[in-house]
MARBA-3410 file (N, C-alpha, C, O; in Angstrom, 1 decimal):
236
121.5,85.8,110.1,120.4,86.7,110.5,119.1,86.3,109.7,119.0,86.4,108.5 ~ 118.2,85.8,110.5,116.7,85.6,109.9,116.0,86.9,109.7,116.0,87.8,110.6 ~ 115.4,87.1,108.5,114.1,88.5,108.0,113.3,87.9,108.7,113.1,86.7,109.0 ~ 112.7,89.1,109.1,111.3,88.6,110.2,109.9,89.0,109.1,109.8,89.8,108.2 ~ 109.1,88.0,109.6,107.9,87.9,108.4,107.3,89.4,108.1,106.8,90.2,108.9
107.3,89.4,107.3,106.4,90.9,106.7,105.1,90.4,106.9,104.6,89.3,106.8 ~ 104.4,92.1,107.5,103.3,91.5,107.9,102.4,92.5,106.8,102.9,93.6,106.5 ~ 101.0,92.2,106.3,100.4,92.3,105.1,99.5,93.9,106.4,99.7,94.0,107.7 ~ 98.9,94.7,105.8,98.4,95.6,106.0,96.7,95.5,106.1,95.9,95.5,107.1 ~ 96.7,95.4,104.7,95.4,95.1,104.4,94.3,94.0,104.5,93.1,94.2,104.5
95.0,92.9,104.8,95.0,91.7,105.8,94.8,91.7,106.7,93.6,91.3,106.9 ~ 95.6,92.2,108.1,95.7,92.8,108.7,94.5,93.0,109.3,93.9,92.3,110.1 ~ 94.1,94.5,108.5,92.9,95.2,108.8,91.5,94.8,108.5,90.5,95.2,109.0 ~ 91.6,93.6,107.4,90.4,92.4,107.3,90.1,91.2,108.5,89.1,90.6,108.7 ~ 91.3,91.0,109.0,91.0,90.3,110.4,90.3,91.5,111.5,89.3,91.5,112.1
91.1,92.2,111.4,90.4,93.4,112.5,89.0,93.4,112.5,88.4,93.0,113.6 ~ 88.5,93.7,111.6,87.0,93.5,111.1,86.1,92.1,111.6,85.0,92.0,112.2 ~ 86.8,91.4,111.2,86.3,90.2,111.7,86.2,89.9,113.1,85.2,89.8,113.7 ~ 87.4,89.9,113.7,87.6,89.8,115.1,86.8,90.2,115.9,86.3,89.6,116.9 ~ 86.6,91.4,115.4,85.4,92.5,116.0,84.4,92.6,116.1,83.7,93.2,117.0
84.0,91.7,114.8,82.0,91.6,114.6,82.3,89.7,115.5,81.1,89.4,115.8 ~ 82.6,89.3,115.7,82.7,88.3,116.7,82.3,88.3,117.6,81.3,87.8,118.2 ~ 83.4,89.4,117.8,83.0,90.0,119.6,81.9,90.2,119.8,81.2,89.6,120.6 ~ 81.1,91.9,118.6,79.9,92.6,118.5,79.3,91.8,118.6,78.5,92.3,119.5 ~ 78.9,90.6,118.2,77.7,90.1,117.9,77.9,88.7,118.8,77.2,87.7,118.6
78.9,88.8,119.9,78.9,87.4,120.8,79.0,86.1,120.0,78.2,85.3,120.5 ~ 79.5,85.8,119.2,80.2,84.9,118.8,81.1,84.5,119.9,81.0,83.4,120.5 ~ 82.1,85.5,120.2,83.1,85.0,121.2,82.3,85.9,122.2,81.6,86.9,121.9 ~ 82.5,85.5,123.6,81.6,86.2,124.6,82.7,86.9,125.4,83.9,86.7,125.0 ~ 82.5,87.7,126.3,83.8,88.2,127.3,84.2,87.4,128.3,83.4,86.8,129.0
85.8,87.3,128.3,86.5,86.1,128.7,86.6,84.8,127.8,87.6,84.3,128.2 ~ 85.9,84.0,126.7,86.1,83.8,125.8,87.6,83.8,125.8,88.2,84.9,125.8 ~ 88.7,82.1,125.8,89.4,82.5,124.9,89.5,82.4,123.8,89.2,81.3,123.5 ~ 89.9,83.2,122.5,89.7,83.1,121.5,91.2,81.6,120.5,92.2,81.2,121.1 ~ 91.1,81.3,119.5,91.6,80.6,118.9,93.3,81.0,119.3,93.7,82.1,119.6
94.1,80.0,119.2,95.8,81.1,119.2,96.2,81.7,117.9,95.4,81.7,116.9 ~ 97.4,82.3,117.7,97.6,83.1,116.3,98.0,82.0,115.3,98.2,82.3,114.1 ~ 98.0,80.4,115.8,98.5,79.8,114.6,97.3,79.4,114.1,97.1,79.5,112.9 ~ 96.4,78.9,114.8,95.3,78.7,114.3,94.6,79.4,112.8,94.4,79.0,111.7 ~ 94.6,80.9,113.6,93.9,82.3,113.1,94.3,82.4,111.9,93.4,82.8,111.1
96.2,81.9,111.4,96.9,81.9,110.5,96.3,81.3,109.5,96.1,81.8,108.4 ~ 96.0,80.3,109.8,95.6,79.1,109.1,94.3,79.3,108.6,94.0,78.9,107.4 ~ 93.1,80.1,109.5,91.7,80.4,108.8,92.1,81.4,107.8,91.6,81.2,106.7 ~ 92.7,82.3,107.9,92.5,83.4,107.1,93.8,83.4,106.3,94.1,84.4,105.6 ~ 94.7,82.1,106.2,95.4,82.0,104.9,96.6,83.4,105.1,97.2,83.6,104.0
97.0,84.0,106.1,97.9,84.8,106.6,99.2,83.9,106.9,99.3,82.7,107.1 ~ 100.3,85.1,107.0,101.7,84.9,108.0,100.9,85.0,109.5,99.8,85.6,109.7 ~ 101.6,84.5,110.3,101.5,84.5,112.0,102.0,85.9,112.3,101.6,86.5,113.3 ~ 102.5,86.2,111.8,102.7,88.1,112.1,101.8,89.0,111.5,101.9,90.1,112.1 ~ 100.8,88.9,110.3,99.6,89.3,110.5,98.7,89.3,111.5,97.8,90.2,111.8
99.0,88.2,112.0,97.8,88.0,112.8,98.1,88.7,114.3,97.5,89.4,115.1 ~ 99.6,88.2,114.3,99.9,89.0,115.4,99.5,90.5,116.0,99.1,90.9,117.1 ~ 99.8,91.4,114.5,99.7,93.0,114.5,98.0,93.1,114.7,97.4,94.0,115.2 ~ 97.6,92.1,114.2,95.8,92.1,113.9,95.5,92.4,115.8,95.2,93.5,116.4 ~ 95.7,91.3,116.1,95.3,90.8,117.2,96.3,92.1,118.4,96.2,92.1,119.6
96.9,92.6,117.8,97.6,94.0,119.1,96.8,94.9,118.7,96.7,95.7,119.6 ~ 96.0,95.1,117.5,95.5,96.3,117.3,93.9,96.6,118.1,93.4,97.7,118.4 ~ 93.4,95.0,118.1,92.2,95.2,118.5,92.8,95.0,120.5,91.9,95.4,121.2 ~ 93.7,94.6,121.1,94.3,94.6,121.8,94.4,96.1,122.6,93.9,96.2,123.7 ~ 94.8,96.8,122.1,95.0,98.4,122.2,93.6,99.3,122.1,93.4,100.1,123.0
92.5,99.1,121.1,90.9,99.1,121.3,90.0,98.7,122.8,88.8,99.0,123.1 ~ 91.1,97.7,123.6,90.6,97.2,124.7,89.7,96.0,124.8,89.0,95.6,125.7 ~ 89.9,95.6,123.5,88.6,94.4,123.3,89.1,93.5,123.6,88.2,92.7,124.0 ~ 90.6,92.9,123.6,91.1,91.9,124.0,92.1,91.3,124.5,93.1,91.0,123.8 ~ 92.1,90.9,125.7,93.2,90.7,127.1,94.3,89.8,126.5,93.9,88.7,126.2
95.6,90.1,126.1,96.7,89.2,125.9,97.9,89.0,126.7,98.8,89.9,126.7 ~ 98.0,87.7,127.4,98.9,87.3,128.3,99.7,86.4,128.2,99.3,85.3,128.5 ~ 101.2,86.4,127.9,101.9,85.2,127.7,101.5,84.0,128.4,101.0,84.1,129.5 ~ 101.6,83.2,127.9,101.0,81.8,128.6,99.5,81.5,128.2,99.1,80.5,127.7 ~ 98.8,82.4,128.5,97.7,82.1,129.5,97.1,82.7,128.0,95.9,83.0,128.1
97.7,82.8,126.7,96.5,83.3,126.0,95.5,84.7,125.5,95.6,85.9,126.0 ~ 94.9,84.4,124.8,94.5,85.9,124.3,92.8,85.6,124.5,92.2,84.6,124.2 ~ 92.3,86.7,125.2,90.7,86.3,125.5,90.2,87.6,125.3,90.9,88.6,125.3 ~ 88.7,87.7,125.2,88.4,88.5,125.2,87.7,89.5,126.4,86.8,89.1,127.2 ~ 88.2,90.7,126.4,88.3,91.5,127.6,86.7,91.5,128.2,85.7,91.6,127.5
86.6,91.3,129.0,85.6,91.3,130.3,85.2,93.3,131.0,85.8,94.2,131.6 ~ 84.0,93.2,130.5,83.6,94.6,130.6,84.7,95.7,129.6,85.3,96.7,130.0 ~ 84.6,95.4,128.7,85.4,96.5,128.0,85.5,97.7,128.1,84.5,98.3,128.0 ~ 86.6,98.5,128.4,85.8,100.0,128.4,86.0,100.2,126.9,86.9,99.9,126.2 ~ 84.8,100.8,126.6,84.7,102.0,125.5,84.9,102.7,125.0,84.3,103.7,125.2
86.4,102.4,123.3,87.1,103.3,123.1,86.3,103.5,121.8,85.7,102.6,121.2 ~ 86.5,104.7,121.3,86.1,105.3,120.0,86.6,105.0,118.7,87.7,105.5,118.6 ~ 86.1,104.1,117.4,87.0,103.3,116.5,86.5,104.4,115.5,85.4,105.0,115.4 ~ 87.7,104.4,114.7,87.3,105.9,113.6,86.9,105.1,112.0,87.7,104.5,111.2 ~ 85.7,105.3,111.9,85.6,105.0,110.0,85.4,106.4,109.7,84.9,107.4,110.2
86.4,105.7,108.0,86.3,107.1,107.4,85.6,107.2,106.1,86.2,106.7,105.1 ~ 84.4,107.8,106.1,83.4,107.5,104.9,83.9,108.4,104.0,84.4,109.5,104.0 ~ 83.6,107.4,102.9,83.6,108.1,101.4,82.6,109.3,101.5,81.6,109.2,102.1 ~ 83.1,110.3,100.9,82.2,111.8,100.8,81.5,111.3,99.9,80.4,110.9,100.2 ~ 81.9,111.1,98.5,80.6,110.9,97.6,79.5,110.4,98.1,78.5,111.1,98.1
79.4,109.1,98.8,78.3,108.1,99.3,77.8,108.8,100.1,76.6,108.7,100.2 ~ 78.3,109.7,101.1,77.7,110.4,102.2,76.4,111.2,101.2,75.2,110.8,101.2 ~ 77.2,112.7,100.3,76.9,113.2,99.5,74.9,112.4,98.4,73.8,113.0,98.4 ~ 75.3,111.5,98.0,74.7,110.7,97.2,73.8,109.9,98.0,72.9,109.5,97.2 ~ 73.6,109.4,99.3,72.9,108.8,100.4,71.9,110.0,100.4,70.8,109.9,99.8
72.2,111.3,101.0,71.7,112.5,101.3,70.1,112.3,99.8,69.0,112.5,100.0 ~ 70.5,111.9,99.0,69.7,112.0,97.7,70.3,113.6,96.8,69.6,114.3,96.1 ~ 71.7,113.9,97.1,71.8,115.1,96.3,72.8,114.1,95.2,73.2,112.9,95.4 ~ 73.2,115.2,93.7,73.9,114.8,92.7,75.3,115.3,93.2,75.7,116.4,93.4 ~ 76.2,113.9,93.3,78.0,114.4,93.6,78.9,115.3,92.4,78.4,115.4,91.2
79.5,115.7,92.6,80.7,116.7,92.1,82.2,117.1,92.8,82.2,117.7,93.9 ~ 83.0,116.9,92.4,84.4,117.8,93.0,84.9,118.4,92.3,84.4,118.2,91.1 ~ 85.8,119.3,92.5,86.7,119.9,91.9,88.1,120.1,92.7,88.2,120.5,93.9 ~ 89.3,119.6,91.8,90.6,120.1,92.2,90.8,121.3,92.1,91.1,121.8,91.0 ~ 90.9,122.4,93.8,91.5,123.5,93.7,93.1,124.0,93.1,93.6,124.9,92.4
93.8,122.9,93.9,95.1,123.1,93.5,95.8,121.4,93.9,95.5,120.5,94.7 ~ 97.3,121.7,92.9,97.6,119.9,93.1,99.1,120.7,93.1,99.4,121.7,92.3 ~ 99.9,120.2,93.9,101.6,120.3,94.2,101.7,118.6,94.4,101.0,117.6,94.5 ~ 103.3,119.2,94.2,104.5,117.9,94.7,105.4,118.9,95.2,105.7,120.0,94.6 ~ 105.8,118.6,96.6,106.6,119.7,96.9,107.0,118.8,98.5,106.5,117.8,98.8
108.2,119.6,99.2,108.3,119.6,100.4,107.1,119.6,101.8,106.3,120.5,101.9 ~ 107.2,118.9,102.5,105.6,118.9,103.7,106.4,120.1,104.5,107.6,120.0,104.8 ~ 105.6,121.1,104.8,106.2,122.1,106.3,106.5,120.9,107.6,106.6,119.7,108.0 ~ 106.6,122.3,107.8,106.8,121.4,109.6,106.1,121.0,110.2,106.3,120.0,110.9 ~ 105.2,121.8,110.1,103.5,121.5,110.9,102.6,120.3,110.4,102.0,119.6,111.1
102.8,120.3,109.2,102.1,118.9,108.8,103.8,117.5,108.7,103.6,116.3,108.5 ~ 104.8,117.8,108.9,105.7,116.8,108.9,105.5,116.3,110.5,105.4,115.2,111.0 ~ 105.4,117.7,111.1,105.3,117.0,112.2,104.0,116.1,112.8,104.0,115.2,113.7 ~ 103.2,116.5,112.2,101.5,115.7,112.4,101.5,114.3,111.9,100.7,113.5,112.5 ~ 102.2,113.9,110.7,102.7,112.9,110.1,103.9,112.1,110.7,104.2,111.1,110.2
104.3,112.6,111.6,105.8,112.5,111.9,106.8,111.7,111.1,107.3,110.6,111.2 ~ 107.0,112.8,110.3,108.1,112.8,109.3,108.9,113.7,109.2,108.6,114.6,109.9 ~ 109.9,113.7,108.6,111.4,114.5,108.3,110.4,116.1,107.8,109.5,116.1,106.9 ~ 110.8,116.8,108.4,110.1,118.6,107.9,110.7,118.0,106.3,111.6,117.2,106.2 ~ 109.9,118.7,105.0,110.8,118.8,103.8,110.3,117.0,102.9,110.3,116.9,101.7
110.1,116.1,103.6,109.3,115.0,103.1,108.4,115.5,102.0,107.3,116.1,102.0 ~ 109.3,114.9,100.8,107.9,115.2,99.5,106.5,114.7,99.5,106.3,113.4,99.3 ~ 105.7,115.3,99.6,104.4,115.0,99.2,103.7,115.4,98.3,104.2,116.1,97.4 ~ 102.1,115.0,98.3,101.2,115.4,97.2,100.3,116.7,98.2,99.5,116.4,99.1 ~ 100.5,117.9,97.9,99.0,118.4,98.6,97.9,118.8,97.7,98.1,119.4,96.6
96.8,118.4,98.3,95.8,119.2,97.3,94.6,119.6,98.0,94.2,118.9,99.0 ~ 93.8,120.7,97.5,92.7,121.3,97.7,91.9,121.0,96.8,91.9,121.1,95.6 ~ 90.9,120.5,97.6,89.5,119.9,96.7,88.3,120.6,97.5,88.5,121.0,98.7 ~ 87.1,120.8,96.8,85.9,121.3,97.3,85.3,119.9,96.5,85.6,119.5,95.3 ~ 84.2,119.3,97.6,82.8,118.7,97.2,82.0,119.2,97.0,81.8,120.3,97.4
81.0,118.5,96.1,79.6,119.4,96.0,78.3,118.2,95.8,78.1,117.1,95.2 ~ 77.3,119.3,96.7,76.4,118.1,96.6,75.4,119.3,96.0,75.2,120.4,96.5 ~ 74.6,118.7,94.7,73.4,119.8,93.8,74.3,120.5,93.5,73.7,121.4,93.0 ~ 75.6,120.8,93.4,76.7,122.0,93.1,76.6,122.9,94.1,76.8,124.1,93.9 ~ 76.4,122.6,95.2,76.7,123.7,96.2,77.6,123.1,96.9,77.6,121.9,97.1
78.4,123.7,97.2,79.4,123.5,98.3,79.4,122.5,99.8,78.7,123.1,100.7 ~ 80.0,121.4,100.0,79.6,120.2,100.7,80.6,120.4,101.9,80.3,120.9,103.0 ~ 81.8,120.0,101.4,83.2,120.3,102.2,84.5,120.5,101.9,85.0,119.6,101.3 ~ 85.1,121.4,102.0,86.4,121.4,101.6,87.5,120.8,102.5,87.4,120.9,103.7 ~ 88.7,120.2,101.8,89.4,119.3,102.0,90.9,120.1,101.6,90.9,120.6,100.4
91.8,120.2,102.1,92.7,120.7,102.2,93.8,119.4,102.8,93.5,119.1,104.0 ~ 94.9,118.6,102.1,95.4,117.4,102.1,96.7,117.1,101.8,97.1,117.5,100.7 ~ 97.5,116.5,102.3,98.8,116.0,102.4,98.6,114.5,102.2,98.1,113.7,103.0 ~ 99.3,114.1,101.0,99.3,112.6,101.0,101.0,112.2,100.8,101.9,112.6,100.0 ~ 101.0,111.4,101.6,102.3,110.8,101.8,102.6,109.6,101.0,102.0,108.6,101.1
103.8,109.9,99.7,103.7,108.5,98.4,104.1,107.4,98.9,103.8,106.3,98.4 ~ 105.0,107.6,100.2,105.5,106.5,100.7,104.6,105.4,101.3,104.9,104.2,101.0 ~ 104.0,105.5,101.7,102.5,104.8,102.5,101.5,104.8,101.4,100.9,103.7,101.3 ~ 101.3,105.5,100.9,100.2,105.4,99.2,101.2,105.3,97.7,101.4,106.3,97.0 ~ 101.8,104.3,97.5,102.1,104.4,96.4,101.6,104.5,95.2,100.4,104.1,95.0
102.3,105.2,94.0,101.3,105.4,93.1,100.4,106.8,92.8,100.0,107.2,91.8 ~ 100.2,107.2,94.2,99.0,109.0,94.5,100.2,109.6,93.3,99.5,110.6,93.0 ~ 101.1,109.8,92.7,101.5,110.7,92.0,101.1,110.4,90.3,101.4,111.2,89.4 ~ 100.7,109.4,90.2,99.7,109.1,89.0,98.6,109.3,88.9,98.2,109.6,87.8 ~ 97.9,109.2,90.0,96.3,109.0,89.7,95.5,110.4,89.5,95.8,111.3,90.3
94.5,110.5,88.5,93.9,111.1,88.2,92.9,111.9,88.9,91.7,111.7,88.5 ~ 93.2,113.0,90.1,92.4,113.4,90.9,91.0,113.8,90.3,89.9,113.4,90.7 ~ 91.5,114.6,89.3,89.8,115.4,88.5,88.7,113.9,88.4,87.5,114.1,88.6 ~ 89.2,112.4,88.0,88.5,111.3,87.7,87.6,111.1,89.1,86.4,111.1,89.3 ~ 88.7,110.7,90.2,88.5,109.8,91.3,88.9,111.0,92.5,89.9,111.7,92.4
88.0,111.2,93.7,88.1,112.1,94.4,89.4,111.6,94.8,89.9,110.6,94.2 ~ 90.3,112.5,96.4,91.5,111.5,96.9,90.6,110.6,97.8,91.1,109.5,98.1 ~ 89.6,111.0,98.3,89.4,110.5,99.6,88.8,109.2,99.4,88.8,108.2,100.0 ~ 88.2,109.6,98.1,87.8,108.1,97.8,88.6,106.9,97.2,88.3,105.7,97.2 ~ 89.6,107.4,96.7,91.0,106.4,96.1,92.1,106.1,97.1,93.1,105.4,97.0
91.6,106.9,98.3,92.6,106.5,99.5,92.0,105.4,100.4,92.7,104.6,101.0 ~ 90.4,105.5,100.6,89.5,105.0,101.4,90.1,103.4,100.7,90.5,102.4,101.3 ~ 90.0,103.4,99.4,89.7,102.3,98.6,90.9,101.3,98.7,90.9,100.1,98.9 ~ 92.0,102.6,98.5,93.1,101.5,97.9,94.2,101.6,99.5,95.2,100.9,99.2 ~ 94.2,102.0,100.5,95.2,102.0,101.4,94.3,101.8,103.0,94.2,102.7,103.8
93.9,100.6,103.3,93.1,100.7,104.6,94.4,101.3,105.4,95.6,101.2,105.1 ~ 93.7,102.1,106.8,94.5,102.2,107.4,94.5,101.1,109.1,93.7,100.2,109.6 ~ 95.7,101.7,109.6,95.7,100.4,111.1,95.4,101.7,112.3,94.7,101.6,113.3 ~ 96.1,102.8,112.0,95.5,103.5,113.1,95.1,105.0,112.8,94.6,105.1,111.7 ~ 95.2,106.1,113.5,94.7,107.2,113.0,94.5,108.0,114.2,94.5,107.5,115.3
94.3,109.2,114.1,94.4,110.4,115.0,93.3,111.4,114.4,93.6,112.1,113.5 ~ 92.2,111.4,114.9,91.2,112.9,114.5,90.8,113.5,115.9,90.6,113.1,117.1 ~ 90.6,115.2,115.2,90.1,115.7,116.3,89.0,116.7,115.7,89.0,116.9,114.5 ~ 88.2,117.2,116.3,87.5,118.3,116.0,87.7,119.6,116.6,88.4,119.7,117.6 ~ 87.1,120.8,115.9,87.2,122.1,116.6,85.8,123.0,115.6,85.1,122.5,114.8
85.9,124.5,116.2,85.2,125.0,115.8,85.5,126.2,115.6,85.8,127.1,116.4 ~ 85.5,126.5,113.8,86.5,128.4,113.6,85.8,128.8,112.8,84.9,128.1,112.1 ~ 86.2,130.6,112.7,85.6,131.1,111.9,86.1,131.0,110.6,87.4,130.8,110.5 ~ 85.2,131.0,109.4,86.0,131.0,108.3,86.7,132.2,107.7,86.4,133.3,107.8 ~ 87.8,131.6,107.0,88.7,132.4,106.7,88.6,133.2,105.5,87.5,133.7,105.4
89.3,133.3,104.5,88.8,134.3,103.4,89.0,133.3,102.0,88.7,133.6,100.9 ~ 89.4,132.2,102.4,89.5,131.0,101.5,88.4,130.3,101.9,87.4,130.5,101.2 ~ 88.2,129.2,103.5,87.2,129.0,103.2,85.7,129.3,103.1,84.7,128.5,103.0 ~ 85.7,130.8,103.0,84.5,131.5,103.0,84.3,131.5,101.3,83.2,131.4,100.8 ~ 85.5,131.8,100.7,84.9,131.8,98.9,84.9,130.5,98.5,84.7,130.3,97.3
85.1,129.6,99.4,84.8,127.9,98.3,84.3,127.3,99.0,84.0,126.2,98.6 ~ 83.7,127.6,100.5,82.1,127.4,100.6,81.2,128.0,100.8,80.2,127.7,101.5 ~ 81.5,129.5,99.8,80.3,130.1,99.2,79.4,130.7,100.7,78.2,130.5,100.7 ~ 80.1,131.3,101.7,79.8,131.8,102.8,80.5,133.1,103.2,81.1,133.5,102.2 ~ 80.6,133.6,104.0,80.4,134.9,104.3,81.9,134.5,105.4,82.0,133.5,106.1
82.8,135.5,105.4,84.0,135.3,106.4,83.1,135.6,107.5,82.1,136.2,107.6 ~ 84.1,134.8,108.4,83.7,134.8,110.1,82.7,134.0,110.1,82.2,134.1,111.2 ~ 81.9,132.9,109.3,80.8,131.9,110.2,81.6,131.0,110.3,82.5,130.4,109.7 ~ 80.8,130.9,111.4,81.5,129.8,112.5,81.2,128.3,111.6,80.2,128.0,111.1 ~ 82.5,127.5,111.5,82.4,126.0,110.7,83.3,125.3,111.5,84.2,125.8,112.2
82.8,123.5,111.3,83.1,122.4,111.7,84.0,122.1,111.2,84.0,121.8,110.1 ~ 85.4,122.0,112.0,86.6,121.9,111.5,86.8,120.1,112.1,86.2,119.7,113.1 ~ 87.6,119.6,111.2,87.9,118.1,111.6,89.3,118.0,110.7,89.3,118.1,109.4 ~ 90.3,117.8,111.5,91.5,117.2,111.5,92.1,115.8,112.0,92.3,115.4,113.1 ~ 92.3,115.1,110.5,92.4,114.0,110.8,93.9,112.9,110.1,94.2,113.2,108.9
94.3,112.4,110.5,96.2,111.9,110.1,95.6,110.3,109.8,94.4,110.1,110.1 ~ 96.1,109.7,109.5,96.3,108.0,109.0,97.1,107.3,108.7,97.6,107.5,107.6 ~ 97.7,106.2,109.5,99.1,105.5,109.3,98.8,104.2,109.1,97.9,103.6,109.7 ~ 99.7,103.5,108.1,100.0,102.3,107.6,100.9,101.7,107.9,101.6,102.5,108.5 ~ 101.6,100.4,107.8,103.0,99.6,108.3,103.9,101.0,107.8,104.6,101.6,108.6
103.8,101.6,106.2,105.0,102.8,105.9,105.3,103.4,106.1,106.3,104.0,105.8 ~ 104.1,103.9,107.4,103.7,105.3,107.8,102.8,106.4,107.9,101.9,106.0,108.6 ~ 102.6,107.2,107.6,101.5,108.2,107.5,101.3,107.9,106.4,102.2,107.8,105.5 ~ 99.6,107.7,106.1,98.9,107.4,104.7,98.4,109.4,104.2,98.8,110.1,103.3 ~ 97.8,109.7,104.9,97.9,111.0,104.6,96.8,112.1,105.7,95.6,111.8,105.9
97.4,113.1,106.1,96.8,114.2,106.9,96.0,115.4,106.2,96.5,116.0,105.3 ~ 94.8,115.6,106.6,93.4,116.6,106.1,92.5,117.4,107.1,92.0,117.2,108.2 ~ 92.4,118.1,106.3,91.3,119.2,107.4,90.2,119.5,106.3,90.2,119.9,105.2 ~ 89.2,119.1,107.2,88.0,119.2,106.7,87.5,120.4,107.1,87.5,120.6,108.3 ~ 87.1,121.5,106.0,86.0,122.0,106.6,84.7,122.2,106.1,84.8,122.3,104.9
83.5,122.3,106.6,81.9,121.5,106.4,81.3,122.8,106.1,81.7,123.9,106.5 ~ 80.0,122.5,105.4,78.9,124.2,105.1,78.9,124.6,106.3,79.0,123.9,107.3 ~ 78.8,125.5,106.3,77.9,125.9,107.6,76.4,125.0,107.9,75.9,124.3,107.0 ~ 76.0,125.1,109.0,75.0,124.3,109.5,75.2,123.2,109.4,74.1,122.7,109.2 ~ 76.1,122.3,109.3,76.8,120.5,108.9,76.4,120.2,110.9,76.6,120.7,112.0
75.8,119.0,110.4,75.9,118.3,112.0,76.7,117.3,111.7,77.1,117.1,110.5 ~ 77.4,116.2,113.1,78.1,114.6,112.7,77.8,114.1,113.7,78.3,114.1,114.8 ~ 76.5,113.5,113.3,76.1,112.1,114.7,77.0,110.9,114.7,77.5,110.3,113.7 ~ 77.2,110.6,116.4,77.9,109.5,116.1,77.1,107.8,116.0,75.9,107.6,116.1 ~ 77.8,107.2,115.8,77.0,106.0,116.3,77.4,105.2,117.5,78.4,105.4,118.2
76.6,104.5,117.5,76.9,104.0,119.2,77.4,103.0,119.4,77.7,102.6,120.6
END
């Protein structure tokens, strides 16, 4: 029995990038075939199964047509799917020109419910890390973050020094992810997050729920909720 090549993550997701601004910027044009995966192997110093997963992911984005035989090219008229970046709050926070801050509300190791095992799709009872953090930009309340990190997919989150290093920013850093699930909504605030964003129960806030998976699995699931009056433009 042959091991089939382990394919790198982070790698991976550094071809993605590349592939992509190729495309963006017409390097490779539409229809374009592009190089084969041994080639690709060979530029970027990868296994051929990086490149593989690389090349399915932007595949599935719709950017690029793959057909036994005949090659991997890039898609002709693409349609237009939505690629999710996930910004560091501090920088957002600190761009704005205000002074950053967090604080850890609360930090467990414990069993995931059902509702977040199942969002994760994991075993209900799967140990995780949860924690409640509030941002601050000027010391006012920015966003709160309410979070499940999965150790299996982030190894190590049961060391690291939350009070030092926000999570979002030691997860952004240290675990790119390959795919992800967010959604948005719009609720009133509750009686939690009305005292830790410093608002009044019942105004209406920007909820965003969002999950992240790695080759291990679920890197980790969060709900954002924003000040009141928070806008999120997209880009185009």
């Amino acid at each position: 029995m042959t091991d089939r090549p382990a394919t790198n993550p982070s790698k991976a997701h550094a071809i993605v990038t590349e592939v992509r601004r190729r495309i963006v910027e017409r390097e490779w044009r539409q229809g374009d075939r592009i190089p084969d995966e041994v080639e690709l192997a060979v530029e970027f110093g990868v296994a051929r199964a990086t490149v593989n997963k690389a090349l399915q992911l932007l595949a599935e984005e719709g950017l690029l047509d793959r057909k036994r035989r005949a090659g991997t090219h890039v898609t002709v008229n693409p349609a237009r799917k939505a690629t999710l970046t996930i910004p560091i709050v501090r920088e957002q926070i600190e761009g704005a020109g205000m002074a950053y801050s967090h604080r850890i509300i609360a930090q467990k190791h414990g069993p995931a419910p059902a509702d977040i095992a199942s969002r994760m799709a994991e075993a209900e009872g799967t140990m995780m890390i949860h924690l409640r953090t509030v941002h601050y930009g000027d010391d006012k309340p920015f966003q709160v973050e309410d979070r499940w990190i999965n150790p299996k997919a982030a190894p190590g989150a049961e060391h690291v020094d939350f009070q030092r290093i926000n999570p979002n920013e030691w997860l952004v850093r240290n675990f790119p992810w390959l795919r992800g699930d967010i959604a948005f909504s719009a609720e009133n605030a509750d009686a939690r997050d009305a005292r830790l964003l410093e608002t009044r129960q019942g105004t209406a806030l920007l909820i965003l729920q969002r999950t992240t998976w790695n080759d291990q699995g679920a890197i980790t699931s969060v709900r954002l909720a924003f000040h009141p009056g928070y806008s999120m433009v997209a880009s185009p």
